[in-house]
C-alpha positions in Angstrom: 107.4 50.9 94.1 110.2 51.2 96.8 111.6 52.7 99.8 112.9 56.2 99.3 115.0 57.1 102.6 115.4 60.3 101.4 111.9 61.2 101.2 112.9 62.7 98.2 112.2 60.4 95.0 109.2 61.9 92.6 105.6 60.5 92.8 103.4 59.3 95.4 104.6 58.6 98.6 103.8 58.1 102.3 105.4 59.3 105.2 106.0 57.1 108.0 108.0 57.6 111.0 111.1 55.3 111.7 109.9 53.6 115.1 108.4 50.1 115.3 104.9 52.0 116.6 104.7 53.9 113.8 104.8 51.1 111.4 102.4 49.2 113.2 99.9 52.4 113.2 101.1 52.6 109.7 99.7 48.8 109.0 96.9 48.9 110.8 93.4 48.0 109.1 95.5 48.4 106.0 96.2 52.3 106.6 99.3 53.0 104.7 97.7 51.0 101.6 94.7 53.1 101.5 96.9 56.5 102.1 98.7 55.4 99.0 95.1 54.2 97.1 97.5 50.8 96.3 98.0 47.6 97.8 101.3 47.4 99.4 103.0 44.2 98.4 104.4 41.6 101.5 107.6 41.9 100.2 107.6 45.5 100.5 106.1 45.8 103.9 109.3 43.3 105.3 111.3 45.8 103.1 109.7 48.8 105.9 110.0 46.2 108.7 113.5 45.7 108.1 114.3 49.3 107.4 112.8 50.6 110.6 114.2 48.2 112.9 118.0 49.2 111.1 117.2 52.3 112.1 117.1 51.1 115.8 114.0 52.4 115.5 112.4 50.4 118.6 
């Protein structure tokens, strides 16, 4: 399980926008682990963080 920037990588996957809003929607009342029927690990979700907020996403 990882980030794919491309949104191209086979399998299951979630879409979530790069702004810090979105993620936090995203996170919400565990949302993105349901919509991928997995619990997300912590190290992945700083993974996201850290992704998004590269992205200037703020």
């Amino acid at each position: 399980m990882g980030l794919d920037p491309t949104g191209r990588a086979p399998g299951r996957g979630a879409y979530v926008c790069r702004s810090e809003e979105c993620l936090k929607k995203a996170l919400k009342g565990s949302r993105l682990s349901r919509a991928l029927r997995v619990n997300v690990p912590e190290a992945l979700l700083e993974e996201l963080r850290q992704a998004v907020q590269a992205s200037g996403g703020g």
